[in-house]
C-alpha positions in Angstrom: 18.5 12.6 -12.6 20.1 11.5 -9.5 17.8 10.2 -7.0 18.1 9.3 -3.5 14.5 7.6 -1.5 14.6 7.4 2.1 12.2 5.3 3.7 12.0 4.0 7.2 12.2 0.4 6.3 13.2 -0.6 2.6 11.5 -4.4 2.6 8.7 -5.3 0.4 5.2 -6.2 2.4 3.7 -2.9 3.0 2.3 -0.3 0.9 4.4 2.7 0.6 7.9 0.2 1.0 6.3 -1.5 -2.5 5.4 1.8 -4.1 8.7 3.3 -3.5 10.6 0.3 -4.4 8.6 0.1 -7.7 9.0 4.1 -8.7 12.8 3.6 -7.7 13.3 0.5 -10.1 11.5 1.8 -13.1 13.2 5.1 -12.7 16.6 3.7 -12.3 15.8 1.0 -15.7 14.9 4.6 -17.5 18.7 5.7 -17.1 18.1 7.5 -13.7 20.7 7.1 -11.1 18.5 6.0 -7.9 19.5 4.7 -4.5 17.1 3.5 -1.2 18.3 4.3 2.2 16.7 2.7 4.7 16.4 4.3 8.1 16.3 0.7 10.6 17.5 -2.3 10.2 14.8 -5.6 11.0 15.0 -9.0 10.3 13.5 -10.2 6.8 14.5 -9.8 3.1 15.2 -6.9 1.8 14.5 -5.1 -1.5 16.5 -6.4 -4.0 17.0 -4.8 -7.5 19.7 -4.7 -10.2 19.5 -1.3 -11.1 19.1 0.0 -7.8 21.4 0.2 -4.3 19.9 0.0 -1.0 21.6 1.4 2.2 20.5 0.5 5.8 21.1 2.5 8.8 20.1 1.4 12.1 17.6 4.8 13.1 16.2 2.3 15.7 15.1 5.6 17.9 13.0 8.1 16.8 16.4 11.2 16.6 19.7 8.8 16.0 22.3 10.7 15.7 24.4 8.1 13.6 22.0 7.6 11.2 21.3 11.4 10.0 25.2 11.6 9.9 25.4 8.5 8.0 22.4 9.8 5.9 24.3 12.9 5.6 27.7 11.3 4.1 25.5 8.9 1.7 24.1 12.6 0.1 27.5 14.2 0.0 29.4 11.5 -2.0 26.3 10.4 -4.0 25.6 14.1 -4.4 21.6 13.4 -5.5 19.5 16.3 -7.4 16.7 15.2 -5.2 16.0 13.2 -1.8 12.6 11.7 -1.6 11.5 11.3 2.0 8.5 8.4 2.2 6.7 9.6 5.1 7.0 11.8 7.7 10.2 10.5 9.8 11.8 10.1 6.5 11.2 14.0 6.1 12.6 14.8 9.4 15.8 12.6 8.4 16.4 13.9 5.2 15.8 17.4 5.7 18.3 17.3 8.7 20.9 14.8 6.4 20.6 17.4 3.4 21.5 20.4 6.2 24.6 18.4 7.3 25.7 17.2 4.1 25.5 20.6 3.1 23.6 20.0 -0.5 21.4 21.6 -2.5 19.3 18.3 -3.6 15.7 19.5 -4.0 13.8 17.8 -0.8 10.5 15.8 -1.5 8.1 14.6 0.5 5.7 11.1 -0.4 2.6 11.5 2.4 1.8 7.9 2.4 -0.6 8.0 5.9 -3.8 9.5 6.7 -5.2 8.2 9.7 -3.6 9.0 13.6 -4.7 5.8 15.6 -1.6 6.5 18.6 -1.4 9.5 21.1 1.9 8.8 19.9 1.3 9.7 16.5 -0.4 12.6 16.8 2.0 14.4 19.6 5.0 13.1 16.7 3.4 15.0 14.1 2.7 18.5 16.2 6.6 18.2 15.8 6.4 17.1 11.7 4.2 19.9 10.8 6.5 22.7 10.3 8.8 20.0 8.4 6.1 20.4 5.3 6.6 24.2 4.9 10.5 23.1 4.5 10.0 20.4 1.3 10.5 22.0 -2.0 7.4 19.7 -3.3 4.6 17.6 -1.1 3.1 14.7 -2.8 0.0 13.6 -1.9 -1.4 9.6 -2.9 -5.3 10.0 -2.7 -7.4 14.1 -3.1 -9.3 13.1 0.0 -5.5 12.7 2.3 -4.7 15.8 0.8 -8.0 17.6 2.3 -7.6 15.7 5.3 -4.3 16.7 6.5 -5.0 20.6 4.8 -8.0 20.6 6.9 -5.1 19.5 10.0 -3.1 23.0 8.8 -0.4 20.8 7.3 -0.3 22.9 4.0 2.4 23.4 2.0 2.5 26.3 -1.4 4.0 22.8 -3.9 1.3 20.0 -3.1 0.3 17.6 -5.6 -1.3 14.6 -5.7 -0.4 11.9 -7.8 -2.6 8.7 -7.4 -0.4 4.8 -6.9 -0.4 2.9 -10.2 -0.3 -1.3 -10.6 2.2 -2.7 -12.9 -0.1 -3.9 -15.7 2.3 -6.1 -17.2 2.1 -8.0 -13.8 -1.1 -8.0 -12.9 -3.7 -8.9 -15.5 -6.3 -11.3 -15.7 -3.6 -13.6 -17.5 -2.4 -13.9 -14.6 -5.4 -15.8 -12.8 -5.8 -18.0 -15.6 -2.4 -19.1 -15.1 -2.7 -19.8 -11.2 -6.4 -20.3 -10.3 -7.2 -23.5 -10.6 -3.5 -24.6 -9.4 -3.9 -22.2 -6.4 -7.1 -22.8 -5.2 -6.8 -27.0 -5.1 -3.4 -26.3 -3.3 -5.3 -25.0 -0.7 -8.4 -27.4 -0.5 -11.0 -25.3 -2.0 -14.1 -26.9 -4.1 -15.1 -25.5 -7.0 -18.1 -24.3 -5.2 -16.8 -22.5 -2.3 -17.4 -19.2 -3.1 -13.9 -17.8 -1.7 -13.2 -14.3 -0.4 -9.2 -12.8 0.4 -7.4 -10.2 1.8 -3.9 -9.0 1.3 -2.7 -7.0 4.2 -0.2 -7.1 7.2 -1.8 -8.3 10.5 -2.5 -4.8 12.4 -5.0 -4.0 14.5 -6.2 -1.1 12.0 -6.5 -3.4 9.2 -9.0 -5.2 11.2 -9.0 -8.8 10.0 -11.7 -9.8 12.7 -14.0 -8.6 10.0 -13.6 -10.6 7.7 -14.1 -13.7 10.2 -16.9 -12.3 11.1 -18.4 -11.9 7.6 -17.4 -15.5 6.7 -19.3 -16.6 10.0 -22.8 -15.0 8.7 -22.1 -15.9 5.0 -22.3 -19.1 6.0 -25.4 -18.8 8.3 -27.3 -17.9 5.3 -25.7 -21.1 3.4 -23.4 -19.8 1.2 -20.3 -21.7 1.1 -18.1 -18.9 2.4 -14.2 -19.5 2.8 -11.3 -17.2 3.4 -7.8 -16.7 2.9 -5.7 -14.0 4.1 -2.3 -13.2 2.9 0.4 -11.5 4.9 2.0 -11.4 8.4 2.8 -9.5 11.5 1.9 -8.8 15.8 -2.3 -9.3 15.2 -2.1 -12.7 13.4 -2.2 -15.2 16.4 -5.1 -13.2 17.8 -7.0 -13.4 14.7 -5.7 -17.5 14.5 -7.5 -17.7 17.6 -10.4 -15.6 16.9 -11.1 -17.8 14.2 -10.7 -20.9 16.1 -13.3 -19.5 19.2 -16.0 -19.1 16.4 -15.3 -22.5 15.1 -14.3 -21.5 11.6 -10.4 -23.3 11.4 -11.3 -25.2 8.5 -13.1 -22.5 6.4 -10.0 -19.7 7.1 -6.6 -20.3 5.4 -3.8 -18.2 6.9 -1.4 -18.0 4.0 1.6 -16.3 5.3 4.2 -13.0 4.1 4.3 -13.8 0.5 6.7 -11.9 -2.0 4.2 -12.8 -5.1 1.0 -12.1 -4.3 -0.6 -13.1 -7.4 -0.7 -16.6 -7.6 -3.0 -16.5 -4.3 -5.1 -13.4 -5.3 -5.8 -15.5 -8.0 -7.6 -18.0 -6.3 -9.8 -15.3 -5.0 -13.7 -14.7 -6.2 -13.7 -11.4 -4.1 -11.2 -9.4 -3.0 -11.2 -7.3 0.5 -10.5 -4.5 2.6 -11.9 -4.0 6.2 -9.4 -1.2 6.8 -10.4 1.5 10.1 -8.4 3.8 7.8 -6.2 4.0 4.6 -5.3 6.2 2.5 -5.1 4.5 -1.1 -4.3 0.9 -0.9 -2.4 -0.5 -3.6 -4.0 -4.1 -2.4 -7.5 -3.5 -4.1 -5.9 -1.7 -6.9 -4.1 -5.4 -7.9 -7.2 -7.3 -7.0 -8.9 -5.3 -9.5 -6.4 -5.2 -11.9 -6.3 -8.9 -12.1 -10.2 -9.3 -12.7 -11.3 -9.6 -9.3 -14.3 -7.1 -7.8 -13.7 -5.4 -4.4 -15.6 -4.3 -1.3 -13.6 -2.3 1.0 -14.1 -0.2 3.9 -15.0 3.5 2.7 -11.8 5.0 4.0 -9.3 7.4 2.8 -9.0 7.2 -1.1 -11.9 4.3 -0.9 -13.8 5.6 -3.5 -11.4 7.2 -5.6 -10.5 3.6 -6.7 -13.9 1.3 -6.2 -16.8 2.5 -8.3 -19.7 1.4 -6.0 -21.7 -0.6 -7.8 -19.4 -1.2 -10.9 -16.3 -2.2 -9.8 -17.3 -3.2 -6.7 -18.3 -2.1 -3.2 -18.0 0.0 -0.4 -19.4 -0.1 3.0 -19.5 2.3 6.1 -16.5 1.7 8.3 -17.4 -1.4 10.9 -20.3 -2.1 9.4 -20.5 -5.8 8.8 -24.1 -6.5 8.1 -23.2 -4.1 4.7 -20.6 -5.8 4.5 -22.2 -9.1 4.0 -24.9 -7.7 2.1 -22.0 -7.2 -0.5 -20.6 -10.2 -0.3 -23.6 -11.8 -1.0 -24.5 -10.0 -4.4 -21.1 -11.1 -5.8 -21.8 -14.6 -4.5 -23.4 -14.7 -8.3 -20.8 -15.7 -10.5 -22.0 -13.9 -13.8 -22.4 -10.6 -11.7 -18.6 -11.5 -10.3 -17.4 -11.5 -13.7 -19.0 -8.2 -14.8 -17.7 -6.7 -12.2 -14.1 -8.4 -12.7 -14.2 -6.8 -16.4 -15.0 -3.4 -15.2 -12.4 -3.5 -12.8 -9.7 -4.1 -14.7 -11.3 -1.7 -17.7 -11.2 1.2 -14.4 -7.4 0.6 -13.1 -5.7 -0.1 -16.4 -7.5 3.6 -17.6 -6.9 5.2 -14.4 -4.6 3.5 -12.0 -1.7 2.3 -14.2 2.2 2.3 -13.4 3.1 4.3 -16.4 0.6 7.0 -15.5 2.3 7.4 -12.1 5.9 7.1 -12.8 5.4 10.0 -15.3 3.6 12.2 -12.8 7.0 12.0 -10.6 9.4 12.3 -13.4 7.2 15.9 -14.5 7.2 17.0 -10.3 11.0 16.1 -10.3 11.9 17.7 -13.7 9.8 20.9 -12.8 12.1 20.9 -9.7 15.5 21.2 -11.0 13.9 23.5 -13.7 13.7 26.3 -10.9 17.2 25.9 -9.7 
């Protein structure tokens, strides 16, 4: 198959970039002939693959004119069997491109989002909604985004929904073995501080504030509570100086964008997520996936990936006394590791790679079956 993704920014750091990237690559080492095109242009590293080619347009404004044409010569001399739009932009891009080009590529839609936190989101997609009518197949990554936007009268007759998968091969317990100990002195941590992380860009839906919060009150019940949080972006020198107003410099570690997550997830006891909404974040899936138990924000997907109670926990949206409740329980180390085992046990049985990546290839092959 010939395949051509079109996303709106093709660097690694947020969810659906990652996910892409890694369905691209594992396609492409399968034999597949697949290509990124990436919509704008911004500063930072790019994806960068061996098997794979990545284009970049500069679609700065939401309708570019340049970029569907470019878009639109990219399809006709790579001539793909399918497009892949990741997101709903990408959609409106491609399914112009593919009109332009002309081509006959099969036009499929990735529905990464769930949540509309802008006005300008939600008068942007009374303009996407006819767009899903138009894609020969609408994949979905969590049931309860698919019910959500259905519910919105964003239906379309070929939606699916095929659930993110970790890379098991990368993320195992193994893997914290390896880097714990190395990781965690690195950053000054005891052996006692019981050590909580997040993984997730610095927006104000991700709602880090939380989590400084939590590590405030943990402590007020004396429970050596310390925090790291890994990533970047506009909210991180208002949560810097959140932190610093309630005293708490020296028990939060700001970690930075980091390309390998592992070696700091590692150094984690609990992993989490104090998301206002997602859909299904990879994040907790590698947490989980490398031993560590969860407690995330009951959001999107939430529960389609944390067993409450089992694999970890989940708490009402903004609800931070819960949240600390949680924390607490898993402040016991041999509950921490029962939960760790079960964790991995739930994502390498339901969440893994493999899984996913075959669930595209059968939507794609079913696809160019009909033609």
């Amino acid at each position: 198959m010939r395949i051509m993704f079109v996303l709106n920014v093709a660097q690694p750091g947020g969810g659906a970039e990652n996910h892409t990237f890694h369905l691209a690559n594992t396609l492409a080492s399968q034999g597949h002939l697949c290509t990124i095109v990436s919509l704008k242009e911004e500063p930072g590293t790019p994806f960068r693959s061996d098997v794979i080619s990545v284009s970049t347009c500069d679609g700065n404004k939401l309708y570019n004119i340049g970029t569907m044409r470019k878009v639109s010569r990219l399809i006709r001399t790579q001539r793909p069997d399918i497009v892949v739009a990741v997101n709903q932009r990408p959609l409106l891009f491609g399914l112009i491109s593919q009109r332009l080009a002309p081509s006959g590529a099969k036009l499929v839609s990735i529905f990464h989002s769930s949540y509309l936190f802008r006005l300008k989101d939600r008068v942007l997609n009374t303009l996407y909604k006819p767009l899903f009518a138009r894609a020969d197949a609408l994949i979905y990554v969590s049931q309860n985004q698919r019910r959500l936007w259905e519910e919105r009268g964003y239906r379309s007759d070929h939606a699916t929904v095929i659930h993110n998968g970790i890379d098991l091969s990368r993320f195992s317990p193994r893997s914290t073995q390896q880097w714990r100990d190395q990781t965690r002195s690195a950053m000054g941590f005891g052996p006692l501080d019981y050590v909580i992380g997040m993984c997730a860009r610095f927006r104000p839906e991700k709602n880090h504030h939380q989590l400084v919060d939590a590590i405030r009150m943990l402590r007020s019940r004396g429970i050596p509570a310390k925090a790291v949080l890994v990533g970047s972006g506009a909210t991180q020198r208002d949560v810097e100086e959140y932190t610093k107003s309630r005293g708490l410099a020296e028990h939060v570690v700001f970690a930075g964008l980091q390309e390998d997550v592992r070696p700091y997830v590692s150094a984690f006891d609990v992993g989490v997520l104090c998301s206002l909404g997602e859909t299904l974040p990879l994040a907790p899936l590698e947490m989980m996936a490398l031993g560590i138990p969860v407690v995330i924000s009951n959001v999107g997907g939430a529960a389609e990936i944390v067993r409450h109670g089992e694999t970890g926990f989940l708490f009402p949206v903004g609800d931070t006394d819960d949240f600390v409740d949680s924390l607490a329980t898993l402040f016991d180390p041999e509950k921490r590791k029962a939960f760790g085992i079960a964790a991995t046990r739930f994502v390498a049985t339901n969440f893994a790679a493999d899984r996913m990546v075959e669930g595209y290839k059968e939507v794609f092959q079913d696809l160019l079956g009909r033609q």
